[in-house]
C-alpha positions as a Python dict, from the first residue, in 0.01 Angstrom:
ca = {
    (1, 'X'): (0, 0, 0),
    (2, 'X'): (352, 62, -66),
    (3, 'X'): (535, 381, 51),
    (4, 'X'): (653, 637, -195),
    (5, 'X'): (1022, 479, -125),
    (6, 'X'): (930, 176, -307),
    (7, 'X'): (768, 318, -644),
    (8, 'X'): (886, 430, -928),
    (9, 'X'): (928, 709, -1112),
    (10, 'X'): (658, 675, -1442),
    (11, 'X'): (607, 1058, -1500),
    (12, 'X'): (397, 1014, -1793),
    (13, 'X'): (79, 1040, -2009),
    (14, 'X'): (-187, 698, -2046),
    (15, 'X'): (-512, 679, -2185),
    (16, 'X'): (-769, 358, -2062),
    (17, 'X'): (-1063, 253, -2259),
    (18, 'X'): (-1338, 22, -2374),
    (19, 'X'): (-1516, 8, -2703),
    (20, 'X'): (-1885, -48, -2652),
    (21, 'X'): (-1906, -229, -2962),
    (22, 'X'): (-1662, -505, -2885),
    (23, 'X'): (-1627, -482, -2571),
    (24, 'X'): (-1231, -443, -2551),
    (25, 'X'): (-1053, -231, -2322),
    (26, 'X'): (-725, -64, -2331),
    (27, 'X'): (-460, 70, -2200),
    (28, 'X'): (-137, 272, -2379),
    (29, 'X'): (103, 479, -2223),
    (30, 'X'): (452, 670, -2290),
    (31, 'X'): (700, 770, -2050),
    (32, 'X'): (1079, 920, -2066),
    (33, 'X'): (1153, 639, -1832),
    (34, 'X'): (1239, 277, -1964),
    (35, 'X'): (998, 14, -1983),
    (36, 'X'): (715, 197, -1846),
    (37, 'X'): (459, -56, -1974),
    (38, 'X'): (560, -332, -1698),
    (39, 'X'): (477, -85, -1463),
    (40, 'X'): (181, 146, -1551),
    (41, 'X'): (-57, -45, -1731),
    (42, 'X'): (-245, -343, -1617),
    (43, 'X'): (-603, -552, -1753),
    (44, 'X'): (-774, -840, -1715),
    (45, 'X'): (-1052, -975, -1961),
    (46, 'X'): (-1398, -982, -1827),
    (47, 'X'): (-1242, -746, -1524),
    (48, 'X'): (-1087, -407, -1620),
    (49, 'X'): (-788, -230, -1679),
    (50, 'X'): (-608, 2, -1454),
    (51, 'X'): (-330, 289, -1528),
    (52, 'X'): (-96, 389, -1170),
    (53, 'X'): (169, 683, -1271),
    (54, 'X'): (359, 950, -1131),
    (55, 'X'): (535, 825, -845),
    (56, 'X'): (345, 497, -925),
    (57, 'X'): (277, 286, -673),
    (58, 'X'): (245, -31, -889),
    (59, 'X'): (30, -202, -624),
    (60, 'X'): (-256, -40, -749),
    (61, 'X'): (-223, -231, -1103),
    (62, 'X'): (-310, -593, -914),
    (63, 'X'): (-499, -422, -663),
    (64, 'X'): (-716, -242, -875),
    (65, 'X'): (-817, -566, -1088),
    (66, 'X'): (-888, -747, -728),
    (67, 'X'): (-1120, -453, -602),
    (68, 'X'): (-1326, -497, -968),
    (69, 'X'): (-1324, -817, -999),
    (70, 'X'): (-1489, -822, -619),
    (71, 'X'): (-1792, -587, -745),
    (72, 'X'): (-1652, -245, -642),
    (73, 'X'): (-1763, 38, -900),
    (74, 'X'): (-1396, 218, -1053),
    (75, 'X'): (-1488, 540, -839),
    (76, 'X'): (-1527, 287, -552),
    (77, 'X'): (-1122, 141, -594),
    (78, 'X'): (-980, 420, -664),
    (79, 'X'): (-1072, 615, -373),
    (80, 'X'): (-1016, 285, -118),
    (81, 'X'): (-666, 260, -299),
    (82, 'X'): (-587, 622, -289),
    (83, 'X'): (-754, 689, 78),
    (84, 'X'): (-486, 344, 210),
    (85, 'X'): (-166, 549, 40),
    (86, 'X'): (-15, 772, 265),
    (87, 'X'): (173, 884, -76),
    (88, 'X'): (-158, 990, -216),
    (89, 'X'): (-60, 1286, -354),
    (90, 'X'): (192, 1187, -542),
    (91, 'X'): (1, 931, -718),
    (92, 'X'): (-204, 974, -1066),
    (93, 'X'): (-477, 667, -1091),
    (94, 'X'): (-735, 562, -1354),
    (95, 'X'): (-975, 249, -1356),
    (96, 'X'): (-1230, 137, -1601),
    (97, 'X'): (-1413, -187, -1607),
    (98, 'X'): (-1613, -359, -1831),
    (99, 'X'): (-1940, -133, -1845),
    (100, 'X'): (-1710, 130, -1937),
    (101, 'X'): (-1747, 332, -1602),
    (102, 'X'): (-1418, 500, -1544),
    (103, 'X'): (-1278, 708, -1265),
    (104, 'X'): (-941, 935, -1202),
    (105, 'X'): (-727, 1081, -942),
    (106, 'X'): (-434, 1282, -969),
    (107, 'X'): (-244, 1418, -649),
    (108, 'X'): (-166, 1787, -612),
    (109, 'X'): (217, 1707, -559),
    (110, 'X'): (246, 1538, -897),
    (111, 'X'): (473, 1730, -1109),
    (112, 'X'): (315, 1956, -1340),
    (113, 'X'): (145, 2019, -1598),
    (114, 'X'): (-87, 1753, -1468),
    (115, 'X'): (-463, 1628, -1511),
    (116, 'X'): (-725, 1397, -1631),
    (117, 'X'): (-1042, 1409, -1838),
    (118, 'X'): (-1279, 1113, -1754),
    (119, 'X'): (-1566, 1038, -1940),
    (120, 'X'): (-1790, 717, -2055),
    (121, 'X'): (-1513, 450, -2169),
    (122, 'X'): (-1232, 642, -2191),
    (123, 'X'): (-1006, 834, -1882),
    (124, 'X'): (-684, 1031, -1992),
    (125, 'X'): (-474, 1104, -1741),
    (126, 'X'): (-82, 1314, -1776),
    (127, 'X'): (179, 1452, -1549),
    (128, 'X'): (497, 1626, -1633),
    (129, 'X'): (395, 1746, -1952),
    (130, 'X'): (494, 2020, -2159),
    (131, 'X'): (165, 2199, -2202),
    (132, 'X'): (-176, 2182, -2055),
    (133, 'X'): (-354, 2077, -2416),
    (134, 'X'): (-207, 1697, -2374),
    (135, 'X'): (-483, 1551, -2208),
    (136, 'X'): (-771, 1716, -2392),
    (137, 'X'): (-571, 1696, -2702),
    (138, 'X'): (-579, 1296, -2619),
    (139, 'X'): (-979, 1285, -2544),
    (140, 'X'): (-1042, 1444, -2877),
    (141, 'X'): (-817, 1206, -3080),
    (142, 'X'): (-962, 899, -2949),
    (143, 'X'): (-1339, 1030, -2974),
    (144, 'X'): (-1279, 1130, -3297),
    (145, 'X'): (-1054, 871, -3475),
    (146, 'X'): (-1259, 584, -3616),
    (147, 'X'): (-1159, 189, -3632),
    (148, 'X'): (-1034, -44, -3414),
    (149, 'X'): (-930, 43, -3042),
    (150, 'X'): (-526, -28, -3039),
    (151, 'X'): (-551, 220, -3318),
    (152, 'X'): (-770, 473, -3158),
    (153, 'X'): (-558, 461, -2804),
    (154, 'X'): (-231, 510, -3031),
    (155, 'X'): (-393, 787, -3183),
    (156, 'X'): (-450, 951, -2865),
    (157, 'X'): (-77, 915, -2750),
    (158, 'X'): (27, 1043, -3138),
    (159, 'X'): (-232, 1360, -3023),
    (160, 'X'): (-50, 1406, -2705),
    (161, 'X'): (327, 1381, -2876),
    (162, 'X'): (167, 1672, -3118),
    (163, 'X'): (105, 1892, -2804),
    (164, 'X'): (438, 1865, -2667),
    (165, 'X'): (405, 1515, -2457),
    (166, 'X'): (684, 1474, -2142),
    (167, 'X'): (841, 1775, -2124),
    (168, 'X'): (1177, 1524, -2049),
    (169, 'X'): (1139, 1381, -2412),
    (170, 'X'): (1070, 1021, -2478),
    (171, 'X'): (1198, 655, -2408),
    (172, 'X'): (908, 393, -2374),
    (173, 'X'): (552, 305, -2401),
    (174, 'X'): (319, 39, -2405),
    (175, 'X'): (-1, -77, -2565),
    (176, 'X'): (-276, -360, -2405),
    (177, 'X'): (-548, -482, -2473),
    (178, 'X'): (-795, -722, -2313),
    (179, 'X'): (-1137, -888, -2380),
    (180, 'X'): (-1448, -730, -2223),
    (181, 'X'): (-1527, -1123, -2150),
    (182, 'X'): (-1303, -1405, -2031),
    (183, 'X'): (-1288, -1703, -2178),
    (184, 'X'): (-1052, -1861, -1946),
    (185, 'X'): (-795, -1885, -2169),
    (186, 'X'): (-552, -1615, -2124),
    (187, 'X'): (-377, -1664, -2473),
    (188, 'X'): (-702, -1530, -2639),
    (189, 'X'): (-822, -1289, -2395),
    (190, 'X'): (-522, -1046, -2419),
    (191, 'X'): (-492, -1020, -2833),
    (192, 'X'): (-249, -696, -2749),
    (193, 'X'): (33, -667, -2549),
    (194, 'X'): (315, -470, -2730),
    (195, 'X'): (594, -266, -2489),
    (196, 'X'): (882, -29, -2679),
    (197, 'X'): (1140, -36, -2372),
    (198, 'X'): (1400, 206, -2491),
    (199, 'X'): (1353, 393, -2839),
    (200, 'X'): (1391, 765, -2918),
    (201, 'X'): (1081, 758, -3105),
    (202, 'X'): (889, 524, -2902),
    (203, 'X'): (490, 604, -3025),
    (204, 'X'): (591, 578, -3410),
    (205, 'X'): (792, 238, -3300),
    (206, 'X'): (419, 135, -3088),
    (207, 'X'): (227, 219, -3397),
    (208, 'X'): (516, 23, -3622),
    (209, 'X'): (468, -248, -3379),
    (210, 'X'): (89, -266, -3409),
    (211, 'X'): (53, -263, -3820),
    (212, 'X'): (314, -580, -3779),
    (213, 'X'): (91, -764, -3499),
    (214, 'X'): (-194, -707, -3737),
    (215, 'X'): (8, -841, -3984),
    (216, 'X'): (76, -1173, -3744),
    (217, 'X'): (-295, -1226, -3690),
    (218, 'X'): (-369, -1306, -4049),
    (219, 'X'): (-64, -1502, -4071),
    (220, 'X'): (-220, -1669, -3705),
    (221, 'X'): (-564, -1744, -3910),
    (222, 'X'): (-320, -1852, -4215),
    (223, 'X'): (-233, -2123, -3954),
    (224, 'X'): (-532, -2234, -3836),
    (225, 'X'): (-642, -2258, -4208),
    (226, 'X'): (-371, -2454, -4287),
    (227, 'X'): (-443, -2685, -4000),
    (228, 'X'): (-788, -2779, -4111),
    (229, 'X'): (-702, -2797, -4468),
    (230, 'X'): (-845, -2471, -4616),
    (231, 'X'): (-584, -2401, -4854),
    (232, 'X'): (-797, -2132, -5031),
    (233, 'X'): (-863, -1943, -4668),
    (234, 'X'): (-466, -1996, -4626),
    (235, 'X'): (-405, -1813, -4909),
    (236, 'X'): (-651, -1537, -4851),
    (237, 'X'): (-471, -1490, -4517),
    (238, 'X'): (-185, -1488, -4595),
    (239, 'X'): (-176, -1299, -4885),
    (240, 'X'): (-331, -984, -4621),
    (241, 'X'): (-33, -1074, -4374),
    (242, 'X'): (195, -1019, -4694),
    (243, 'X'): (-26, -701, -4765),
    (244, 'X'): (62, -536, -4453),
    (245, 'X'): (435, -608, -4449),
    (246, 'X'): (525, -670, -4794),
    (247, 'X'): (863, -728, -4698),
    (248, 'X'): (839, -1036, -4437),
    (249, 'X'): (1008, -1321, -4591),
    (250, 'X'): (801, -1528, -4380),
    (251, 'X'): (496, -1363, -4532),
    (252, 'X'): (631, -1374, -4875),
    (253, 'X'): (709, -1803, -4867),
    (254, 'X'): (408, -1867, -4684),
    (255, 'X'): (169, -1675, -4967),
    (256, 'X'): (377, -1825, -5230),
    (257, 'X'): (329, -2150, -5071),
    (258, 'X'): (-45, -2173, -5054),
    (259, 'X'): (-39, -1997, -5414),
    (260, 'X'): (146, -2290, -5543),
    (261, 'X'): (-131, -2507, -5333),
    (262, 'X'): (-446, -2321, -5512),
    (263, 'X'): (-241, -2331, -5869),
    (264, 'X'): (-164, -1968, -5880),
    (265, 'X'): (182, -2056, -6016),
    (266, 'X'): (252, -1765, -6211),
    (267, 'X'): (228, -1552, -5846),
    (268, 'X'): (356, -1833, -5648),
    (269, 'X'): (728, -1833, -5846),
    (270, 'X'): (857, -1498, -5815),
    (271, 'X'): (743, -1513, -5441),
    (272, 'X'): (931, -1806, -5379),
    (273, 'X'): (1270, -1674, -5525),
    (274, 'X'): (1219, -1307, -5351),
    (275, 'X'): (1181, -1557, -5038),
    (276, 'X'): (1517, -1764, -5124),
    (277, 'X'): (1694, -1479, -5218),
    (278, 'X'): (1597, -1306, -4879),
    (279, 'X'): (1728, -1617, -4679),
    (280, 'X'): (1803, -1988, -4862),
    (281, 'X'): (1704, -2200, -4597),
    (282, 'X'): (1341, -2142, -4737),
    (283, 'X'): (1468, -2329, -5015),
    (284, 'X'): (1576, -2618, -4779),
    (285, 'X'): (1231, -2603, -4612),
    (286, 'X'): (1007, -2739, -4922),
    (287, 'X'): (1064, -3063, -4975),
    (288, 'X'): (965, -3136, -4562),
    (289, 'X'): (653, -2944, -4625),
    (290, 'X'): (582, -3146, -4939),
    (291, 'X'): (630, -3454, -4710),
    (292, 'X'): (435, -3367, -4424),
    (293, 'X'): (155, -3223, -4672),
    (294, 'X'): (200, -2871, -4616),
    (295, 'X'): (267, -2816, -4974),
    (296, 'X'): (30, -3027, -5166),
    (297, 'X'): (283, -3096, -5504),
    (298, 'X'): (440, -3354, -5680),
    (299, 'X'): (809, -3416, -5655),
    (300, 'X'): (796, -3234, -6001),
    (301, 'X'): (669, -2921, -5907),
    (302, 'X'): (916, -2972, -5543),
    (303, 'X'): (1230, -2970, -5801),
    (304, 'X'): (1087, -2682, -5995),
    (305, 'X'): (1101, -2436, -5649),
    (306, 'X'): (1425, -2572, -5543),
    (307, 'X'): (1584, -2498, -5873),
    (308, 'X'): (1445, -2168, -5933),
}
């Protein structure tokens, strides 16, 4: 393992977790350090996900996956990671893998106030913090928030910012999220990987961040609609996407596009000029899509969303 000359400084407060019913599992973090997401929090679909802080010794993000992914239990890689670091005790160290076993360690040199709360599919874990309620304060707002898990880990850092979070302020955090299976094919196994490298309100900019990627993933099945033909399904999607972010201009042409597809025209034309006015080479963009089939329309109806 690396020596404590090599780390970094990620004085900070993470939460890693699983939700039994889908089998995701997270991690999210915050740090006053920038871009603390590239090195604190690490996962792998079908493996685990692992969160090294403090003085982190960012071997144990790869190393932790490789001791899971060859059958050792969380307890079981922390303690051969931690017991191999002659830095120990500066290190704070969670694992969880895909049965939702988790296990912590935090040094007694890391700065205080520091701790963790493990229990099934969840492990919170801070150092440096501003009062000794962060951690707990993060347990109970995952536990008890309901819906999906990106939204339940943000919750938790949201709890911890309400107790007083770094007692240095903040700068960065980061939000993942992997499969509980792999498919092979990394592109769908990690649906979540936001980072907020250097913002003075850096959880409000994750959660910002997180109501636009939902936003993206009906626009993403708006796509795949599209590509097989399903203009009503296109529509449906998109029309959420536009929900979410009313004021995308993407979102807003794309809607008004597969409105003008399904007939919807009184919808589809004030769409289409919020979308010109917002940028004009929209405008320049119909008459391909006509041609390639995008927009299914005559040259009539073409002239009638240039003009408007």
């Amino acid at each position: 393992m690396v020596s404590i000359g090599t780390g970094r400084l990620a004085h900070t407060y993470s939460i890693i977790a699983r939700d039994p019913s889908t089998g995701e599992m997270g991690a999210a973090v915050q740090s006053h350090w920038f871009s603390v997401g590239s090195v604190v929090t690490w996962g792998e679909a079908g493996v685990g996900v692992v969160a090294t802080q403090s003085l982190v010794n960012p071997a144990f993000g790869p190393g932790g996956l490789r001791l899971l992914r060859s059958g050792r239990s969380p307890e079981e890689a922390v303690r051969e990671m931690i017991e191999a670091d002659e830095a120990r005790e500066v290190r704070q160290l969670a694992v969880l893998d895909t049965s939702g076993r988790a296990y912590a360690f935090t040094g007694r040199r890391c700065i205080p106030k520091c701790g963790h709360i493990v229990r099934d599919n969840l492990s919170v874990q801070a150092n440096t913090m501003a009062s000794e309620e962060v951690w707990p304060a993060m347990a109970r707002a995952f536990e008890r928030t309901g819906g999906r898990l990106a939204e339940r880990m943000v919750a938790a850092l949201e709890a911890a910012e309400g107790e007083g979070g770094d007692y240095r302020g903040r700068q960065s955090a980061a939000l993942l999220v992997v499969k509980g299976t792999s498919s092979g094919r990394c592109w769908e196994d990690r649906p979540i990987d936001l980072r907020v490298e250097d913002h003075p309100e850096p959880v409000e900019e994750l959660g910002r961040l997180l109501k636009v990627h939902r936003a993206y993933e009906e626009m993403n099945d708006g796509d795949l609609a599209l590509e097989k033909g399903d203009m009503t399904a296109a529509m449906e999607h998109y029309g959420l996407a536009r929900s979410r972010c009313p004021d995308n201009e993407e979102m807003m042409f794309w809607h008004a596009a597969m409105l003008a597809n399904n007939d919807h025209w009184g919808e589809a034309l004030p769409l289409f000029s919020k979308a010109f006015a917002r940028n004009h080479r929209w405008r320049e963009a119909v008459p391909d899509l006509a041609r390639l089939g995008h927009l299914r329309l005559s040259p009539e109806q073409v002239d009638l969303i240039i003009k408007l």
